[in-house]
N, C-alpha and C positions, 0 to 999 in steps of 0.2 A: 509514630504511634497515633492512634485513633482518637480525636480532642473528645471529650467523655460530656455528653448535654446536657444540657442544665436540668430536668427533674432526675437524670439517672445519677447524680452528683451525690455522694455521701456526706455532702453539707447541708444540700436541699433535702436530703431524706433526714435529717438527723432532726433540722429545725423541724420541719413536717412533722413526724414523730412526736417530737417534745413538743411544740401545737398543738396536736388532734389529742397527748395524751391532757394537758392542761385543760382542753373545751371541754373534753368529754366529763373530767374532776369537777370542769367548773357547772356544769351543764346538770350532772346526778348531783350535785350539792346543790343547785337552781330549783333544780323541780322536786327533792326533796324539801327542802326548805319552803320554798311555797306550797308547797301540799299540806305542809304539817302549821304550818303558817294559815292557810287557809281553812283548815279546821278547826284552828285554835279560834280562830275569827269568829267562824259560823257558830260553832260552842258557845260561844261568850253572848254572844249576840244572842241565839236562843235562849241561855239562859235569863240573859238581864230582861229580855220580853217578858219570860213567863214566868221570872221574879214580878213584876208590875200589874202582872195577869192576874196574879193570884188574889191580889185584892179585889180584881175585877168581877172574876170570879165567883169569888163568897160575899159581896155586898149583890152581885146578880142572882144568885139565890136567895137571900135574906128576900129580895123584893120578890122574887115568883113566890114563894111559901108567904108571904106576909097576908094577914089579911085586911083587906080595906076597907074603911067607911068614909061615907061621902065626903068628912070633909078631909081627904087623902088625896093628895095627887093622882093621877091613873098611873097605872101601871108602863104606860109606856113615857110617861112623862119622867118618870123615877128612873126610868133603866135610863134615857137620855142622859141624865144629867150624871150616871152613872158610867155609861160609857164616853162622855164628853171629855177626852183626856187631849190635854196639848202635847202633843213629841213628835219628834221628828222621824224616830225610829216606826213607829206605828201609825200608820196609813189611817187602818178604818178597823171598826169594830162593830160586830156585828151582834144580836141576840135574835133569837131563833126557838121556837116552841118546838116540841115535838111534833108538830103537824105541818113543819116546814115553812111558817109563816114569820116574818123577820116582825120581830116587836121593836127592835132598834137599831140605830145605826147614829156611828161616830159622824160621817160624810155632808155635813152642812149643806153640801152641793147638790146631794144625791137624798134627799129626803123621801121622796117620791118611791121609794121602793121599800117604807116601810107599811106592813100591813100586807105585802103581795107574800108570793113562795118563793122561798129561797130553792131555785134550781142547780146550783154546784155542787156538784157528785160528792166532793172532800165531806161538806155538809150533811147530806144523805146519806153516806157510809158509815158517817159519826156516829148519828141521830139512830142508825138499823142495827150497826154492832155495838153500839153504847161503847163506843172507845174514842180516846184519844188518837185523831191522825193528825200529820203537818207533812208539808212540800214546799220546794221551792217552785215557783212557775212564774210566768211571763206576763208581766199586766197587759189587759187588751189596749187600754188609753194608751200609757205613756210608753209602752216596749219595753219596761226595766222589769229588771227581775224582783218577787217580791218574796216572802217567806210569808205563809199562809197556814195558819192550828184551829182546826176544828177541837172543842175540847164540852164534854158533853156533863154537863151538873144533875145530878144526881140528890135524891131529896134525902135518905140518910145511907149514905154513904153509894161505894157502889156494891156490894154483894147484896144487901137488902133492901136498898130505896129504888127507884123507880126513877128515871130519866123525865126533870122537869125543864130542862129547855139545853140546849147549847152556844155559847162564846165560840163568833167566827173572827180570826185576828188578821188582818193583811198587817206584814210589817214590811219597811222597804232595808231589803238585803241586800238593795245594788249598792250601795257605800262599801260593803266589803271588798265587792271587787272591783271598786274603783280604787281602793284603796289597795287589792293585792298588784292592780295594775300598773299602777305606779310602782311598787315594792318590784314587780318582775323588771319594768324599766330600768330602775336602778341597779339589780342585778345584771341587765345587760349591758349595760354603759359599763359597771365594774366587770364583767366578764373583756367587753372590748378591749379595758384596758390591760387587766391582766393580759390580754392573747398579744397587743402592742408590746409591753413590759418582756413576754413570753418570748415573742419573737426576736425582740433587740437581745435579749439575754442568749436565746436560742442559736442566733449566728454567733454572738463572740463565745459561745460553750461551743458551738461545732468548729470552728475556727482553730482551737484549740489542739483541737482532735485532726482535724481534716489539712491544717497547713505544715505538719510533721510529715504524713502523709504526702501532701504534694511535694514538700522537697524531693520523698523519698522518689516518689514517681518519677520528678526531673533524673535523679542521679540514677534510677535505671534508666531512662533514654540516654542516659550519657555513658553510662557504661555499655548499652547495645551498640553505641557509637564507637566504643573501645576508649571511653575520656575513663581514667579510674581515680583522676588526681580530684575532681570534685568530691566533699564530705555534707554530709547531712546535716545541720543544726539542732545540737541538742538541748530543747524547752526545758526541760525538767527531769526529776528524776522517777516518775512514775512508769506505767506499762508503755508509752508512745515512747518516752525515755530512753529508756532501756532496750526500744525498740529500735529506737534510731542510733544507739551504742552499737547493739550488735550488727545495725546495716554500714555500720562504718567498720564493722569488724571484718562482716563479709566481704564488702567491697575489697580491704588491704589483702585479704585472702585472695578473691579471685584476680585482681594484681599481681600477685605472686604468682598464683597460678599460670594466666593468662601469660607472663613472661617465661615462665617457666614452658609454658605449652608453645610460647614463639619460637623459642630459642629450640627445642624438641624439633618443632616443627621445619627451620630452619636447618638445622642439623639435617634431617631427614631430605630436606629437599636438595640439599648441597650432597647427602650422600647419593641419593638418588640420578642427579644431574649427572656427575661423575662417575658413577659407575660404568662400566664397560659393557656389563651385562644388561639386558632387557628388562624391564620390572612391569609390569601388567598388573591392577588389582581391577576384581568385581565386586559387585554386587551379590544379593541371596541366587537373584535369579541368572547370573554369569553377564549380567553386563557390564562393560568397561567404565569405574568408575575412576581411575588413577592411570596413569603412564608415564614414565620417564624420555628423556632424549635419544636416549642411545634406541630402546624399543622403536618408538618413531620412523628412527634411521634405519633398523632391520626391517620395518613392516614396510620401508618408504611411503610412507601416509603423515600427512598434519593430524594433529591436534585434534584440532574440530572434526575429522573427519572419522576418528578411531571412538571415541569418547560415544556413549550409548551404546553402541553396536555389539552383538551377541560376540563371545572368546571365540568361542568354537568357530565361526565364522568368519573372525581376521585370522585365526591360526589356519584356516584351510581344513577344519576335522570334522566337518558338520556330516560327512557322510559316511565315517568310522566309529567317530565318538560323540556324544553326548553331555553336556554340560554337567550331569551325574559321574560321568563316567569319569570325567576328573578328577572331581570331585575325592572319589575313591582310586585312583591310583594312586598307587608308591611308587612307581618308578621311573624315571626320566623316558619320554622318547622321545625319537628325532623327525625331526622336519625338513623334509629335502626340496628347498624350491632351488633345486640347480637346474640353469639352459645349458641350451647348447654354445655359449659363448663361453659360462665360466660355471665352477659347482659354486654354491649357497647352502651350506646343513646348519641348521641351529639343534640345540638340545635344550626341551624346556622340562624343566622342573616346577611341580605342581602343590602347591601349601594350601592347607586349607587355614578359612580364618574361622575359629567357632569360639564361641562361647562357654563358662562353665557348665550351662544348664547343657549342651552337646547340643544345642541350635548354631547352623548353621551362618556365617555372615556372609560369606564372600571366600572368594579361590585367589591367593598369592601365586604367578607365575612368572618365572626367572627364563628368561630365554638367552641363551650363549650362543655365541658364532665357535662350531667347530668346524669350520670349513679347512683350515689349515691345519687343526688336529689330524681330520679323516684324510687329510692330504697327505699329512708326516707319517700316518701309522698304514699307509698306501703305497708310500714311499719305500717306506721299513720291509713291508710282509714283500714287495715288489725286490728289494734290495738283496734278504733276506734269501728270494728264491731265485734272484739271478748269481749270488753269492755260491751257493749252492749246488746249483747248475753250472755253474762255469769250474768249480771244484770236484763235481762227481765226472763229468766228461772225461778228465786225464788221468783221475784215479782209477776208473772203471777201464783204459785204456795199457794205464799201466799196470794194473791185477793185470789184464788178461795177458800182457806179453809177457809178465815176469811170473807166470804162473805156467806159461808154455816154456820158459826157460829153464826154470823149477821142473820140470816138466822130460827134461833132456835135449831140447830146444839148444842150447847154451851147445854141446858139442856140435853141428851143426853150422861147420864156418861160412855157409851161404845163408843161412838165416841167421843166425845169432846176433852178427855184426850190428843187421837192420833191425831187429827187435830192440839190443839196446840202446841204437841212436833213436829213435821213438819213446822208448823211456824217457831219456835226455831230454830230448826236445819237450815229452809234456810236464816234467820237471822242470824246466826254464821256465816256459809260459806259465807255472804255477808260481812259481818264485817273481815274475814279475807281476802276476795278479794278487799278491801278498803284499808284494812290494808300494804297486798302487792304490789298493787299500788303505796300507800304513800312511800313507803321504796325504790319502783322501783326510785321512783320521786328524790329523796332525792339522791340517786345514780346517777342518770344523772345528775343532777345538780353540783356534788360533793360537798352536803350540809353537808354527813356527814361526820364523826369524824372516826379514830381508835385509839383504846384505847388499844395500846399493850404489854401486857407482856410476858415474856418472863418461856413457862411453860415446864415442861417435857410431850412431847406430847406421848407418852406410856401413861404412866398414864389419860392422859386429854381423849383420845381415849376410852383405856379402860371403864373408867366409864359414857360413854357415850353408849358403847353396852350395860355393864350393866344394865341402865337404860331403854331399850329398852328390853334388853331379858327380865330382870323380868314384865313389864308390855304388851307383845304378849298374844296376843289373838287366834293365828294361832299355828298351830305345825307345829314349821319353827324350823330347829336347826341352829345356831350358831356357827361357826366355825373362830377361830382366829388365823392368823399365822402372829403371831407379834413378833420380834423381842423381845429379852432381856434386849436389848441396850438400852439407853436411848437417845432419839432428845430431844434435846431441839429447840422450835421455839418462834421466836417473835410474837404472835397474838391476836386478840381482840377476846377471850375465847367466847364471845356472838356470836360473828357473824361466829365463824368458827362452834362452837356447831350448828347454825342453819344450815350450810352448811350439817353437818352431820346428822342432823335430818333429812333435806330433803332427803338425798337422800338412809338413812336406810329406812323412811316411804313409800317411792317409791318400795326400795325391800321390804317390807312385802305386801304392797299392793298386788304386782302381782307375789308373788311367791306363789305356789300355798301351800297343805297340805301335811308334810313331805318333804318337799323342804330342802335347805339349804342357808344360806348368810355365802359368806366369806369376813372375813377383813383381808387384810393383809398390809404391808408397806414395804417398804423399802429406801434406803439411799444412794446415788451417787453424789459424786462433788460437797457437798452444798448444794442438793437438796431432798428434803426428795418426796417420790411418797405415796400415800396412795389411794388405792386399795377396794373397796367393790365390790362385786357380788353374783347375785341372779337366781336361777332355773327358771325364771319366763318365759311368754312367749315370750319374744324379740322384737326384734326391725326390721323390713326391712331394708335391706343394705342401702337403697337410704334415710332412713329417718331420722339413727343415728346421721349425724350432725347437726339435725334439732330440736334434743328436748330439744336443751338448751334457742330454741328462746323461746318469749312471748306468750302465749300463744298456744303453741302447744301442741295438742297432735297426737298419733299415732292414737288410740281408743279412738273418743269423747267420745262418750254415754257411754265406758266404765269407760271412764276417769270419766266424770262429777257423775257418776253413783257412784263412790268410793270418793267422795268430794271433790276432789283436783281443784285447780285455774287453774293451767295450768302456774303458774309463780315462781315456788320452784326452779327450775334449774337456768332458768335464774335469780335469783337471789342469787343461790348459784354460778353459775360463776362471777358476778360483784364481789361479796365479793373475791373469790379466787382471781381475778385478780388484786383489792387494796391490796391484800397481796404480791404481786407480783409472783404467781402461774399461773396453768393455768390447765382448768378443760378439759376431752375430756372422750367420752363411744367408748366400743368396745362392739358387739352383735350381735347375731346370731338366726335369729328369730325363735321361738320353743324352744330354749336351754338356753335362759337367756342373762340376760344382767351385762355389768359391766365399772362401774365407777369411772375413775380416777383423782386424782388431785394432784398440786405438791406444796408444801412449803419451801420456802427456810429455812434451819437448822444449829444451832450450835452444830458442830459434838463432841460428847461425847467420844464416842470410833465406830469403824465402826462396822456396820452389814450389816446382808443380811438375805433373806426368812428366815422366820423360821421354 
């Protein structure tokens, strides 16, 4: 997480705050206070003047109205000793006739200007509107500031007397605000301090507030970390309190949760690993955001490589269907990436993921290998119509003779005979194609039994060609290259005999006149091989591993032509296979074919070809 800088910090905002709000309290109480401070000043001051004045005043009218005889002082000698006052507050005092000519002045220094015209306008304005003015203004000597009353005497009264001279006062007003200046000094020193006092108080008041807080901050980084075992320190019991209660409340909640959601989570991914089926999830827009193992292995693709990439795209549907198009289907289809080496069909089923507002998130896709489904049910429909067909051929065969017998056929001793040996005959071959059915049946189900003993299979062999040379109907010679030796094997005599029958009666079938079948055997590691082959016509390379299925042949019509089921083989392989062998032809078509199969053996003494 992002370290937070030091003015964006809600301790430095908080003290800040509580500072600028204290300056600003202390600041309208500063300059109220001196304002109201500084009038009260200027007040007092004006008035204690023109409390002093007013003496001045009325003994300077008593002398302008008085009248004099010689032996009277003059007039301007009387107003001197009159305006001759000692204070500090009062500069200079001035008298002034209405003809603007100064009769006196306080200023010892400044004598010299009485007797001239008093030229300041305050004076002049006085003297023209017979009124009382004052100002403060700036003395020209010394710079200070002075407080200056023109005040204009009047002979009885002012509504009916007549203006007999004017009182000009300079008083020095700079002491007030030398005096406010120092009062604001001290107001700033105390403001300093309070904003010192403000600030020390103002960190440990934000501190308060802001270290509740920082823990909390810690224990969310340690919870984005997945730590849930850290708690918050609870200060008090006020709002930060109570706040830091319930983040320890949350915290044990999302603990819960959090294991709650692993365990979930886990679960889901243990199911997913192991599933059989393919699992695909997207996104809104159908990209791959989820995959399981097994998927992987159907799409043969990594991880990395599937992960982003548009559905429609790894599934191979970008040119049928549409990401939408999924979206909205109900019903499963299938996906055939079968070669020519071997089939591949999956069947994927399509969920969507939406929400309750019915906005869409993402498309759930289950992909299944039916490859061995569409195999078995291939098998079946295949099985099914060879069943069928091998059953409608001798019934259609034997309607038509027994319906020519029916027929009057039957009296008829040159035909009759041969009509119902052809009955017979396709009567037999149905009963053994029932027959081999039932056995097939009984073998898929694993209903039956082995009944093994344990024979010397030289011998058991042996008289098994025997039994077949002496009763050929073909000039096929017989040739044995069998081993001296003796195998012994463990096997159920019946069911291996039939193995061999089938597949001796196979080479007589189609070997032709003067032909030859060889037997031979041999013995390696356990396992005993045994060997027959025949001159006959062969097999095409693409169709040898095909004559062990049910109901195959190479040459129907010649097959069904020589009476065979079409189920000898594959039933001589399920037998070899309960014996824990395994049957396989080599062949070459024109030149013959040949048939091997293996049995496990108790070795007697070793051989080889003989």
């Amino acid at each position: 997480m992002q370290k937070v800088r030091f003015f964006k910090s809600v301790q430095v905002k908080l003290v800040l705050i509580y500072v600028l709000l204290i300056l600003i309290a202390m600041q309208i109480i500063g300059l109220y206070f001196a304002k109201e401070l500084e009038q009260n000043l200027k007040k007092s001051f004006e008035t204690s003047v023109t409390d002093r004045l007013t003496l001045v005043n009325f003994s300077v009218k008593e002398e302008l109205l008085k009248e004099r005889t010689d032996s009277d002082p003059t007039l301007e000698q009387s107003l001197k000793s009159i305006v001759d006052l000692s204070s500090d507050d009062i500069k200079e005092i001035r008298v002034i006739d209405p003809r603007y000519r100064i009769l006196a002045s306080s200023d010892k220094s400044n004598q010299s200007i009485v007797g001239q015209r008093e030229m300041d306008s305050l004076v002049r304005q006085s003297i023209t509107t017979q009124t009382r003015y004052a100002k403060i203004a700036l003395d020209e000597k010394t710079r200070k500031r002075i407080w200056v009353v023109a005040t204009p005497i009047m002979s009885n009264g002012k509504a009916n007397g007549k203006e007999i001279g004017t009182v000009y006062v300079k008083a020095n007003i700079e002491r007030i605000f030398e005096q406010m200046n120092d009062i604001n000094q001290i107001l700033a020193a105390g403001t300093a301090l309070a904003l010192a006092i403000t600030i020390v108080l103002g960190i440990f008041i934000a501190r308060t507030i802001t270290k509740p807080i920082s823990d909390m901050r810690r224990q969310a980084q340690a919870m984005a970390r997945g730590n849930f075992s850290r708690k918050v320190k609870v200060y008090g019991n006020d709002e930060i309190g109570q706040l830091a209660i319930a983040f320890n409340h949350l915290t044990n909640r999302l603990q819960e949760a959090q294991s709650t959601t692993e365990g979930e989570r886990r679960k889901l991914a243990s199911i997913l690993t192991n599933m059989t089926d393919g699992v695909i999830a997207t996104d809104r827009k159908g990209k791959i955001i989820l995959i399981n193992s097994p998927a992987e292995k159907l799409l043969n693709s990594g991880h990395n490589e599937l992960m982003g990439r548009p559905l429609v795209s790894v599934l191979g549907l970008e040119k049928q269907h549409t990401f939408e198009d999924l979206i909205h289907m109900k019903d499963a289809i299938n996906l055939d990436f079968s070669s020519s080496e071997r089939p591949y069909i999956w069947r994927a089923n399509f969920s969507v993921i939406q929400k309750e507002t019915g906005f869409v998130n993402g498309l759930i896709t289950v992909l299944h290998d039916i490859t061995e489904q569409e195999k078995i049910d291939m098998e079946r429909r295949e099985f099914v119509s060879n069943v069928s067909h091998e059953l409608r051929t001798p019934l259609t065969t034997m309607r038509s003779y027994l319906e020519a017998l029916t027929e009057g056929a039957w009296q008829n001793k040159e035909i009759a005979p041969h009509f119902l040996h052809v009955t017979q005959t396709e009567t037999e071959r149905m009963i053994r194609l029932v027959t081999d059915l039932l056995q097939l049946s009984h073998m898929d189900s694993r209903e039956y039994e082995i009944n093994a003993d344990i024979v010397d299979f030289n011998r058991f062999f042996n008289s098994i060609i025997d039994r077949f040379e002496m009763a050929k109907s073909k000039n096929v010679e017989f040739i044995r290259l069998l081993p001296s030796v003796s195998y012994y094997v463990e096997i159920d005599t019946d069911k291996i005999t039939q193995v061999i029958d089938n597949i001796i009666s196979n080479a007589l079938k189609y070997s032709p006149d003067g032909g030859n079948i060889r037997f031979g055997m041999k013995a390696n590691d356990g396992i005993l091989t045994v060997m027959i082959s025949d001159d006959g016509m062969g097999i095409p390379k693409d169709n040898v591993d095909r004559i062990f299925d049910r109901f195959y042949r190479v040459d129907r019509a010649r097959a069904r032509s020589m009476g065979g089921t079409g189920l000898g083989l594959a039933i001589s392989r399920e037998m070899i296979v309960a014996h824990g062998g395994k049957i396989w032809a080599e062949s070459e078509e024109g030149v013959g074919t040949t048939i091997f199969f293996t049995l496990p053996y108790e070795e007697d003494e070793a051989g080889e070809w003989d």
